[in-house]
C-alpha positions as CSV (number, residue, x, y, z in Angstrom):
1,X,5.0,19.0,2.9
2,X,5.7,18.4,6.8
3,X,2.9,17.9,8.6
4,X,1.9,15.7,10.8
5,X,-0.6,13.3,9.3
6,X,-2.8,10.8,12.3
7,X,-3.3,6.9,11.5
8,X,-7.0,7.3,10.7
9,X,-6.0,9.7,7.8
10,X,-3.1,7.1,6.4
11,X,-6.3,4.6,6.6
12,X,-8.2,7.1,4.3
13,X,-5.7,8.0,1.9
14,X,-4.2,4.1,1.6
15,X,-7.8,3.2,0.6
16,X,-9.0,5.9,-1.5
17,X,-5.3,6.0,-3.4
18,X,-5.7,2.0,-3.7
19,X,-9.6,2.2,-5.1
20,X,-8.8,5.6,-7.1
21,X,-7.5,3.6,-10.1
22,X,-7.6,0.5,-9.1
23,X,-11.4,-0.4,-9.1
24,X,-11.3,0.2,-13.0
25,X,-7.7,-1.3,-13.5
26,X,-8.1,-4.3,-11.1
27,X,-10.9,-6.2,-12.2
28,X,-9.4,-6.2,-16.1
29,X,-6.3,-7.0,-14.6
30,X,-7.7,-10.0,-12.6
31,X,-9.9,-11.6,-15.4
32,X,-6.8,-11.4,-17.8
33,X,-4.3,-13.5,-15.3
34,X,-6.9,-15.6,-13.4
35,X,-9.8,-15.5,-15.3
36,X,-13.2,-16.2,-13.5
37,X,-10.8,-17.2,-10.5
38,X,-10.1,-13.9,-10.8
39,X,-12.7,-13.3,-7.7
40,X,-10.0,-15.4,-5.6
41,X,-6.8,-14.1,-6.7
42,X,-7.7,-10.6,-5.1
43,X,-8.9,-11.8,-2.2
44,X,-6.3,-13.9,-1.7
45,X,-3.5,-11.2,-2.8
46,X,-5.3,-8.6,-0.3
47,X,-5.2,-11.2,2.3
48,X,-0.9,-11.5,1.8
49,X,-0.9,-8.2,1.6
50,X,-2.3,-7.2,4.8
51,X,0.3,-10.2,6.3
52,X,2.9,-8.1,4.4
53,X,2.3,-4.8,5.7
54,X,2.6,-6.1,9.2
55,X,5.6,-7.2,8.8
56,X,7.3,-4.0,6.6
57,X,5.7,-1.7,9.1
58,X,7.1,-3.6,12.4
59,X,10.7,-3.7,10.4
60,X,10.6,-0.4,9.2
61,X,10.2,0.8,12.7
62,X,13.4,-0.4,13.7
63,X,15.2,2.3,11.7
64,X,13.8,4.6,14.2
65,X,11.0,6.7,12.4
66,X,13.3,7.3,9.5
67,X,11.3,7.2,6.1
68,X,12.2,3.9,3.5
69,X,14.9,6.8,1.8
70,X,16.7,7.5,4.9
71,X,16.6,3.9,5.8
72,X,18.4,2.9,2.4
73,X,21.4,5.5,3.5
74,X,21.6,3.6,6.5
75,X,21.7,0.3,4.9
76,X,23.3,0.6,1.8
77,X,24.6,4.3,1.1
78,X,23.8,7.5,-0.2
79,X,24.6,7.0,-4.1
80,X,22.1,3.9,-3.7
81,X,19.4,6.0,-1.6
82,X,19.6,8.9,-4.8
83,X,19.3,6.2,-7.4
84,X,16.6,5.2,-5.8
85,X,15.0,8.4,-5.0
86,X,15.3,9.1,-8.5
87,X,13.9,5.7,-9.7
88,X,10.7,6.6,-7.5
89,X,10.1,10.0,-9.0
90,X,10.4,8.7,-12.5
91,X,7.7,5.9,-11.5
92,X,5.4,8.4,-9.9
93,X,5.2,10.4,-13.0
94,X,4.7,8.1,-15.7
95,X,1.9,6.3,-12.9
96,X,0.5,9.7,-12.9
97,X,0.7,10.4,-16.4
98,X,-0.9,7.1,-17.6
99,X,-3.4,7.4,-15.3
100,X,-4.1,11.6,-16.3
101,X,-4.7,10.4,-19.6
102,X,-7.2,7.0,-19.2
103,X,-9.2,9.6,-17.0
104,X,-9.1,12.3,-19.7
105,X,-10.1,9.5,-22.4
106,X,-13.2,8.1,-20.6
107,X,-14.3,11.7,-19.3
108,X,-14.5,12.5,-23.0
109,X,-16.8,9.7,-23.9
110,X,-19.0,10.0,-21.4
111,X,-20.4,13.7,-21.6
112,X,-20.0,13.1,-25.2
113,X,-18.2,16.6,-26.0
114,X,-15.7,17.8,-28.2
115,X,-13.3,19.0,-25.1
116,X,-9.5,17.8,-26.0
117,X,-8.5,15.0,-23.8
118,X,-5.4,17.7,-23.3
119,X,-7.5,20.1,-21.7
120,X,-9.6,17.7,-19.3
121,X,-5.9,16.9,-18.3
122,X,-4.6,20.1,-17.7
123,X,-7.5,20.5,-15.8
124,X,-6.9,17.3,-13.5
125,X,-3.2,18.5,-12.9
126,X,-3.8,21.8,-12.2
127,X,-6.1,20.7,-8.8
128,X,-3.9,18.2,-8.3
129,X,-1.0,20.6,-8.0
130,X,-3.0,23.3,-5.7
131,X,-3.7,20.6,-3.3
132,X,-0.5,18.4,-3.6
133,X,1.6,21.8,-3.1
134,X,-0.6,22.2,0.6
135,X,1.0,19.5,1.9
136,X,0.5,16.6,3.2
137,X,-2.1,17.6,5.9
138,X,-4.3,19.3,2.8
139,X,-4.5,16.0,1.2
140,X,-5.7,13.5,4.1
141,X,-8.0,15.8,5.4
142,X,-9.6,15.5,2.0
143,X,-9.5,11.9,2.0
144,X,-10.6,11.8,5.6
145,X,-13.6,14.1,4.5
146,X,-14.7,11.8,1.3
147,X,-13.7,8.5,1.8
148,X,-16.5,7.6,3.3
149,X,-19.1,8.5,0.1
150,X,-16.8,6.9,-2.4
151,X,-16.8,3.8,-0.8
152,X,-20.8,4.3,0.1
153,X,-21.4,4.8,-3.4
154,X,-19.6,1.9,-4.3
155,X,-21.3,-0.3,-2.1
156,X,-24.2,1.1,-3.1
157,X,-24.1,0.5,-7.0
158,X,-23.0,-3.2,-6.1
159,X,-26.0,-3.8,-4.3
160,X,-28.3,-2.0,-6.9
161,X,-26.5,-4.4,-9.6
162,X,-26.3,-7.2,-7.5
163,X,-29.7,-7.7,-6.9
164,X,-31.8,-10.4,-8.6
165,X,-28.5,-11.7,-10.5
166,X,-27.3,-15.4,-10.6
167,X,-23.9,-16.0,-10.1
168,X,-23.4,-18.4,-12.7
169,X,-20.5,-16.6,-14.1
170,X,-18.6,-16.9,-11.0
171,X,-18.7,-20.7,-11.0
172,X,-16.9,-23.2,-10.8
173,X,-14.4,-22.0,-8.3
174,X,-10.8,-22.8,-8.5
175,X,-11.6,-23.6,-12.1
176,X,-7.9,-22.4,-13.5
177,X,-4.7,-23.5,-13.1
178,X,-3.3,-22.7,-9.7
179,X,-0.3,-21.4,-11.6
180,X,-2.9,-18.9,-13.2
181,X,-4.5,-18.1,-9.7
182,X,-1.3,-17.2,-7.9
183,X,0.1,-15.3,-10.6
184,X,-3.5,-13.7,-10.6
185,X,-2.2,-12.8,-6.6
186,X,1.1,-11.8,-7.1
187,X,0.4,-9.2,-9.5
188,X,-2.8,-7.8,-8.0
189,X,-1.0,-7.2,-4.9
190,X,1.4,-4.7,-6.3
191,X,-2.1,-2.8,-6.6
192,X,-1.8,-2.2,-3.1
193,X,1.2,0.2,-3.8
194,X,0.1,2.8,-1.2
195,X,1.5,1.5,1.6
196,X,5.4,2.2,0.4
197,X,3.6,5.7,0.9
198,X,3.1,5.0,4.0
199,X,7.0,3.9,4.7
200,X,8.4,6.8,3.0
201,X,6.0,8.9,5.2
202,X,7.2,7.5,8.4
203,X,8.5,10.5,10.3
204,X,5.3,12.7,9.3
205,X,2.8,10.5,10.5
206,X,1.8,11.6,14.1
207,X,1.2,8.2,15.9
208,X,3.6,5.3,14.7
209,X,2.3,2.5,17.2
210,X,0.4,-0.6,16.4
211,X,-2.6,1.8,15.5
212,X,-0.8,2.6,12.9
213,X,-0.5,-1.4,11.7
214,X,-3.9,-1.9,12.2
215,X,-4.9,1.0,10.5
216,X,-2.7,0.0,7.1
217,X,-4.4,-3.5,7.7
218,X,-7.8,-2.2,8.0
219,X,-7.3,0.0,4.7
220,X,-6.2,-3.2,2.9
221,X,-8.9,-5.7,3.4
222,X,-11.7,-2.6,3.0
223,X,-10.2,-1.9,-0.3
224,X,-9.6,-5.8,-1.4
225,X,-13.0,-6.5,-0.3
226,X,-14.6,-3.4,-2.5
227,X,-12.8,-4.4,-5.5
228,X,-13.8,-7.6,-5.4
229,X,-17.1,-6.8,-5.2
230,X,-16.9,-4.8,-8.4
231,X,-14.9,-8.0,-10.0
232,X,-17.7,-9.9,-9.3
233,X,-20.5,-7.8,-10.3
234,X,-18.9,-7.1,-13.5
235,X,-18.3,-10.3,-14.5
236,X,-21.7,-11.4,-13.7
237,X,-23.1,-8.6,-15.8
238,X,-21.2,-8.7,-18.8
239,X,-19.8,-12.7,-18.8
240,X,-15.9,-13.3,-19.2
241,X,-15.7,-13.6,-22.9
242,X,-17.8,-9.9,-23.4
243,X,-15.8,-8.3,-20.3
244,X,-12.4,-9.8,-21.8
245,X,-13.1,-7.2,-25.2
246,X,-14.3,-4.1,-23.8
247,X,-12.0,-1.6,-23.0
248,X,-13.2,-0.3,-19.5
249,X,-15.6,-3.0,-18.2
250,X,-16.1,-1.4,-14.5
251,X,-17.3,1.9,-16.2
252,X,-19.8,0.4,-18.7
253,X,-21.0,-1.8,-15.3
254,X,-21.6,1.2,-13.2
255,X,-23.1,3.1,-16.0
256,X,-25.7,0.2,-17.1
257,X,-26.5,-0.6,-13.2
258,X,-30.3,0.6,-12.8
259,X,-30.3,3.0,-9.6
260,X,-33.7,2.3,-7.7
261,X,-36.7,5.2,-8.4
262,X,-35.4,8.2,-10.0
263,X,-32.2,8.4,-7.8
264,X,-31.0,10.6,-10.2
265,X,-31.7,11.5,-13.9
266,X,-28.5,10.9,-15.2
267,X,-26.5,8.4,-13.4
268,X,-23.3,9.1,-15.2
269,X,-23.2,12.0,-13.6
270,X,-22.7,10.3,-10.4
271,X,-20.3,7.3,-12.1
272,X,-17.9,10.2,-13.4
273,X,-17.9,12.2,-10.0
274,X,-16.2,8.7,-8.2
275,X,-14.3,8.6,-11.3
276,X,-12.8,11.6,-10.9
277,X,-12.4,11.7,-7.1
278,X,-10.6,8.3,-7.6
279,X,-8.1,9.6,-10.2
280,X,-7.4,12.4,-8.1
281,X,-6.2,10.4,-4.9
282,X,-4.6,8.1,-7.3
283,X,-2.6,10.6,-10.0
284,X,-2.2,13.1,-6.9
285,X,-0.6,10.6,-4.5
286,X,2.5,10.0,-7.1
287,X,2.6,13.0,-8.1
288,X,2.7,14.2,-4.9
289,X,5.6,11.6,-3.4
290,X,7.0,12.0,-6.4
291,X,8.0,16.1,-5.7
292,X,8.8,14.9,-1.9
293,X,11.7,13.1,-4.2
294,X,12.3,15.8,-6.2
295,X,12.1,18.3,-2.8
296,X,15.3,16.0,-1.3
297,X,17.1,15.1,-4.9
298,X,17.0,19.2,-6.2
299,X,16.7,20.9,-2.8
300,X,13.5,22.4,-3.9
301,X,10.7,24.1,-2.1
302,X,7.4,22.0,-2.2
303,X,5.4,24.3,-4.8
304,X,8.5,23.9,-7.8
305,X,8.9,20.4,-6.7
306,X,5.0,19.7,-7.6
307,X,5.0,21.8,-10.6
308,X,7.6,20.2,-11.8
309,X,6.2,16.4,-11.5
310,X,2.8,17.3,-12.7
311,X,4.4,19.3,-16.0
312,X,6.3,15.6,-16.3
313,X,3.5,13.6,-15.8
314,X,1.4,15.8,-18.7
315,X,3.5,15.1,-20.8
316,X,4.1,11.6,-20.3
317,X,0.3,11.3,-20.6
318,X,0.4,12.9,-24.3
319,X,2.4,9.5,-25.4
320,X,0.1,7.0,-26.0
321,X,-2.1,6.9,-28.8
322,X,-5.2,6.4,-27.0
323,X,-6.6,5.7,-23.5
324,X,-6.7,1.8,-23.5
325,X,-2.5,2.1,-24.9
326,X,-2.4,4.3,-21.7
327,X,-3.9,1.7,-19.4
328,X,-1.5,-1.1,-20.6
329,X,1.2,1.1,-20.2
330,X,0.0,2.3,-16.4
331,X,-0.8,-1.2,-15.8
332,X,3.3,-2.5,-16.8
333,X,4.5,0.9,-14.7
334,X,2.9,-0.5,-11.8
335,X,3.9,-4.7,-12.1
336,X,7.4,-3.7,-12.6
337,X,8.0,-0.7,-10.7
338,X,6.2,-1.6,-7.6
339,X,7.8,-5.4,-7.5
340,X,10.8,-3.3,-7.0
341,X,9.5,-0.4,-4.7
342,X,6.8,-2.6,-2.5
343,X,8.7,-6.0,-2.5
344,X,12.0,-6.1,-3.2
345,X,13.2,-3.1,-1.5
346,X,11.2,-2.9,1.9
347,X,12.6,-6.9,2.1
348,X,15.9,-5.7,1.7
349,X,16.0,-3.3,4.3
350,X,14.0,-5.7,6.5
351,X,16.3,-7.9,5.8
352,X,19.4,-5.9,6.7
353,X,17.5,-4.7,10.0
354,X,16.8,-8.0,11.1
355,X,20.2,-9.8,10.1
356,X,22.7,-6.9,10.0
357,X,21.9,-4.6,12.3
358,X,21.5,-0.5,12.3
359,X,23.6,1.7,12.8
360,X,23.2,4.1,15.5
């Protein structure tokens, strides 16, 4: 799980792990805090977080290279750093889990089958444990290879939908509360949670520069700007009140979206391939960091380590009752872990860094 990883591939993987779930989880998430501002609120909380990310990487890079783990023994000990590391793991598996299980649920419905949800993810994990236990190279030269589709297709479908539609829903602007918006911000910027992958990946990634800023940068605004684009074509679709009951709005959008000609008979087909390629980055990104954890925590080889969080995160994903129970929970995992794991803890070690010095 060593290899050397370049700054275009972080690029790929931050955006493909940000859109994997979070062009399905986003736009609900947005409409429920900021309501038709909702439009705002993520590109205002991709804007900060691009800000942010300058400033963690530039800090971060005065510990030398040394990943956010290593950095906490520096700064505040090793029973803190395993706590910690231990936190993280837990986090990545019930993200995983969560996110195994929404997939599973909305697979099922849409090739209308009578496949278990259990098998679809068994199936999920078991790729995502092949590739996850190849390392780290394996992985962005997969997301180097297919990044650029998923977000063709993407733009595509917005453009297909987007065409001859009035933007009334979208209007007035700066309607809500600015209470409402910035909340809206704060908690759609925790979305943006791979970039602590990108700090606790420090000492594998090949080129560690200012390419590698702008590169973290770039991977933010792309991924902001694509999700807002399926906010908005959502809501103008389906209206706030309609998109505020159904359970996965962005899936029923990209389904209904009319495809110019006969692009292709069934466009589900199509809809659930992104799906799928999105849950994989997403699910396999914590599940791999998460048996990185377990690999320095257990002293285990990479292939145990992986096995080990993906058996986790199947079960975790048999818990809820249903898929929309499993995207509440994955949605809390990610407001209250990552507040810790994006915000509170980079800032701390920024904060010693700057202030307090480190020690050779």
């Amino acid at each position: 799980m060593k290899d050397k990883i370049s700054t275009r591939q972080v690029c790929a993987l931050i955006v493909l792990e940000t859109l994997g779930a979070g062009f399905v989880a986003v736009p609900c998430l947005a409409l429920l805090l900021s309501g038709r501002d909702g439009l705002a609120a993520i590109i205002i909380a991709a804007s900060v977080t691009a800000a942010y990310a300058v400033f963690t990487v530039k800090c971060m890079q005065k510990y030398g290279g040394a990943d956010m783990f290593a950095a906490c023994e520096k700064a505040m000990g090793s029973v803190s750093a395993a706590a910690l590391r231990c936190g993280f793991a837990v986090k990545a598996v019930l993200f995983s889990g969560f996110c195994l299980r929404v997939f599973a649920e909305t697979a099922t419905e849409v090739i209308e089958s009578d496949i278990p949800y259990t098998a679809v993810m068994l199936t999920m994990g078991l790729l995502i444990l092949y590739v996850s236990s190849g390392g780290a190279k394996v992985r962005s030269r997969l997301a180097e290879l297919l990044v650029l589709p998923v977000a063709a297709v993407l733009i595509f479908i917005f453009l297909c939908g987007i065409s001859g539609q009035n933007g009334d829903e979208l209007l007035p602007v700066f309607a809500e509360k600015g209470s409402h918006i910035l909340a809206g911000s704060a908690g759609l910027a925790l979305w943006f949670y791979p970039l602590e992958y990108v700090l606790t990946d420090m000492p594998h990634i090949s080129v560690r520069d200012g390419r590698l800023i702008k590169s973290c940068v770039k991977a933010v605004l792309f991924s902001g700007f694509i999700m807002a684009g399926v906010f908005a074509l959502t809501l103008i679709r389906f209206g706030a009140e309609q998109m505020a009951d159904m359970s996965y709005p962005v899936l029923e959008m990209m389904y209904s979206v009319n495809l110019p000609g006969s692009f292709i008979e069934r466009q589900e087909g199509l809809m659930l391939g992104i799906w799928t390629c999105g849950v994989f980055f997403s699910a396999g990104g914590a599940i791999y960091h998460g048996a990185c954890r377990c690999e320095e925590i257990f002293k285990l080889s990479p292939l145990p380590a992986c096995t080990l969080c993906a058996a986790a995160a199947l079960v975790v994903g048999m818990l809820p009752s249903g898929g929309a129970e499993a995207m509440e929970y994955m949605t809390a995992a990610v407001l209250f872990a990552e507040a810790i794991y994006l915000v509170i803890l980079p800032l701390v070690l920024c904060t010693a860094a700057c202030i307090g010095g480190v020690k050779k």
